[in-house]
N, C-alpha and C positions, 0 to 999 in steps of 0.2 A: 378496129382498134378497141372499142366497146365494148364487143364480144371476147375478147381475149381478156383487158380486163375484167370482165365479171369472171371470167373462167377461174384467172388465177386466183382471185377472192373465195371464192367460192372451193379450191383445193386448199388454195395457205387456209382459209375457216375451219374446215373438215382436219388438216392435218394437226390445227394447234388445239383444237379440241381434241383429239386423242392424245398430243403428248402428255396436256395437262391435264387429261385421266389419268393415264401412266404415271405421272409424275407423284401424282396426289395417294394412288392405290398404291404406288410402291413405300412412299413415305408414312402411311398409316401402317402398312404391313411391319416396317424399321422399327415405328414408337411403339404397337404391342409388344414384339417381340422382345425391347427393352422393358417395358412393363413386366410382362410376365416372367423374365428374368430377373427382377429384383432389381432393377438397374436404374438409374436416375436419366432420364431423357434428355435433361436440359444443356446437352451436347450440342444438339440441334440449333439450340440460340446462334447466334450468328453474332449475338453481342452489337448489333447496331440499333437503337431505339428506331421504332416505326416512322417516327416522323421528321424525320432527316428523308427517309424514302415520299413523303407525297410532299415534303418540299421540293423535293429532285423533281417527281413528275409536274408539279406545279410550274415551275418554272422554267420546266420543259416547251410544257403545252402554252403559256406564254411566248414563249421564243418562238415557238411554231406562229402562233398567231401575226406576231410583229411579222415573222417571213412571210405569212400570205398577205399581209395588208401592204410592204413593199414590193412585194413580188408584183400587185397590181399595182400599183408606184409605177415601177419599172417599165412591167412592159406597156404604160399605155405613155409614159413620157420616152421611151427611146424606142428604136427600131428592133430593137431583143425582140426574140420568138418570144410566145407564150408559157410554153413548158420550159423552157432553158430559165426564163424571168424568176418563176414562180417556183421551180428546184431551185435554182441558185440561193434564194432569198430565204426557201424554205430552211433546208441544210445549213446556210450559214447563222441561220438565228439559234436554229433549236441546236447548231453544236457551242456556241458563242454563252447559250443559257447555260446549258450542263460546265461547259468551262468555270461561269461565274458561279455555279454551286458548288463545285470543288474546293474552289478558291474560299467560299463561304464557309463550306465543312469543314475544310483546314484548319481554319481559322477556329471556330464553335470548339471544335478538339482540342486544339492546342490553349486556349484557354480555360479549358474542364480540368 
């Protein structure tokens, strides 16, 4: 079990590190080319301020936390496996956070 996970760590590693070379070389290649076109770049904005995004992950990684600290709740007060305890609790926090940041963002926007 062990061995397999380090495996897949160790390929999903290797493969996201290439996408996000790829990702990055092809996106530098886009902005000169509009550059040296005379072109204005600022296409590329996305139009969301940065920090709506590390609120999102913040409070991500929050939700995760709470699911592992119920997750050992869980399985040491009921007869639940181990891993079923600690996915269950995991998943349901860190999607329960992202829902509550939505619901947040919603809100920040429609008041702007």
């Amino acid at each position: 079990m062990e061995g397999a996970l380090a495996i897949i760590f160790i390929f999903g590693g290797i493969a996201a590190i290439i996408i996000s070379l790829i990702y990055f070389r092809n996106r530098r290649i886009e902005r000169t080319a509009l550059i040296t076109a005379g072109k204005d770049a600022s296409l590329f904005n996305d139009g969301k301020p940065k920090h709506y995004l590390s609120l999102k992950y913040g409070m991500l990684l929050v939700g995760l936390a709470i699911g592992v600290i119920l997750g050992g709740v869980l399985e040491s007060s009921t007869t639940m496996s181990e891993p079923a305890a600690y996915l269950s609790m995991v998943l349901l926090w860190g999607g329960l956070s992202l829902i509550v940041f939505y619901g947040v963002h919603k809100k920040v926007l429609s008041d702007e």
